[in-house]
N, C-alpha and C positions, 0 to 999 in steps of 0.2 A: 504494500500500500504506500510506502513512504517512497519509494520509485516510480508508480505507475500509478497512484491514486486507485479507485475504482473503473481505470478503463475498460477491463473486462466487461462491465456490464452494458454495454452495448451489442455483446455474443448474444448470437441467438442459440438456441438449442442445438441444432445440426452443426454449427461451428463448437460450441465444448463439447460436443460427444464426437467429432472428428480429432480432436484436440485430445483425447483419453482414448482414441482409438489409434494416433498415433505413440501414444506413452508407452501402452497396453502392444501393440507391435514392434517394438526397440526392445522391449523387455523380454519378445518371445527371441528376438532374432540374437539377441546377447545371450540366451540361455540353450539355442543349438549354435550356434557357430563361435568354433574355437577362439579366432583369430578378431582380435577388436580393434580398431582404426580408431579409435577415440578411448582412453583410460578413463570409462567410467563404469561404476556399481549399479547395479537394478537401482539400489534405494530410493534416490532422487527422482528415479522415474514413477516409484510407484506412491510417493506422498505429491506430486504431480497428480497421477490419475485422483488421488484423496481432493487436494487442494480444486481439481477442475471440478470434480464431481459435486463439490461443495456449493460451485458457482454457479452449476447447472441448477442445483438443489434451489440457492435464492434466485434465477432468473425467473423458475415455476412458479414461485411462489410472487414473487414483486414485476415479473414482465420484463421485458427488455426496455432500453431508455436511449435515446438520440447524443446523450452528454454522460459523464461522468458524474453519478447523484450522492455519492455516498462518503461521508469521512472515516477515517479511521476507526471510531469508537463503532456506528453505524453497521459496518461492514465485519467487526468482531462479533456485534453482538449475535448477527445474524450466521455468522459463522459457526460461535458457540453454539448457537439453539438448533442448527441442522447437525452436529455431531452430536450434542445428547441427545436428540430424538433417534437418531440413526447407532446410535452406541445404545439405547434401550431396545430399538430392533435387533443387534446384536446381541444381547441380554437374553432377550426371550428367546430368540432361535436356538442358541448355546442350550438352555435348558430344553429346549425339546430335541434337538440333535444331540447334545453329549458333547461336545467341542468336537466330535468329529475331525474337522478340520486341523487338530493339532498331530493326526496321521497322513497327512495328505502332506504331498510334493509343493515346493515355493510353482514350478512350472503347471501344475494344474488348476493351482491357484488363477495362474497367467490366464490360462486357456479357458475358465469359467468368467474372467473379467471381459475377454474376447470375445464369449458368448453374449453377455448380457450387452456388450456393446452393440453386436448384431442384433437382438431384440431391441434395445433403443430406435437402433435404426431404422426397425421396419416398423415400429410402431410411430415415427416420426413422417416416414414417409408415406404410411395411413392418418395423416396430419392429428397424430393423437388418439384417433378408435381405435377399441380393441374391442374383441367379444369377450374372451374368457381371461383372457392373464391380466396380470397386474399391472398397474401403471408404469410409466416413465420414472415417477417420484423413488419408488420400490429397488427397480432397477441400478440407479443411481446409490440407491445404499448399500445396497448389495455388493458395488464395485467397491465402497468401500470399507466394508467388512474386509473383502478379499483384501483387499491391499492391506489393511491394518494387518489381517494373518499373516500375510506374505512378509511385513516387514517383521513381524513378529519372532516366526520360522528364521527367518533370516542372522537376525541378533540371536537366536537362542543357538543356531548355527556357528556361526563366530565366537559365542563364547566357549561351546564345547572342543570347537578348535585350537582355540588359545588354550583351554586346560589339558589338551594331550600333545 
């Protein structure tokens, strides 16, 4: 914010979910191919998919806007309130799955984030209906559960590295 203000909020939906669907593919292509042209970590890319998904989260809910509307306090607060809604989705899913997810691969992680990116998409380009599945809003938390796991995995990874 203290670099770019609130410019983002001028993205419309199809531009942050291309935006997380480019995150979500660097992160698959780092994770098959050996050889990287750029030293960098999954990590940054997948508190990216978090940070976009966030923004998607307040564009649904406030609209897109022509200027930059928002200051810094503003754009926290609306930040906070879409990850503790989205951390108590996680919450309850945790207790009806079992964490589950704490057996699961960082790369299937990847590839369920990739999933839901294509459901975004094709529920975007049905300008919004759906019959039976869950909204856009769902979607978007979903990605970032995954990615909370995935960085999760990640750190729990590196530490057990560093202790053997």
């Amino acid at each position: 914010m203290s670099d770019y203000s609130s410019a983002w909020r001028i993205l419309r939906l199809p531009s942050l979910t291309d935006q997380i669907f480019i995150k979500a593919q660097r992160i698959r292509m780092m994770q098959e191919n050996e050889v990287r042209k750029v030293d960098e970590d999954e990590i940054p890319e997948f508190v990216g998919i978090i940070n976009y998904s966030i923004m998607a989260l307040i564009q649904l809910e406030n609209g897109v806007v022509e200027q930059p509307d928002l200051d810094t306090k503003q754009a926290l607060n609306l930040y906070d309130k879409h990850i503790a809604e989205t951390k108590a989705l996680m919450e309850d899913k945790n207790h009806d799955y079992g964490e589950a997810w704490r057996d699961m691969r960082v790369s299937s992680l990847t590839d369920l984030i990739l999933q839901k990116l294509l459901r975004v998409k094709q529920i975007e380009d049905n300008e919004g209906k759906t019959l039976v599945s869950e909204g856009i809003d769902a979607n978007y938390q979903d990605m970032i559960n995954y990615a909370i796991f995935a960085l999760i995995l990640i750190n729990e990874t590196s530490i057990s590295d560093f202790d053997t």
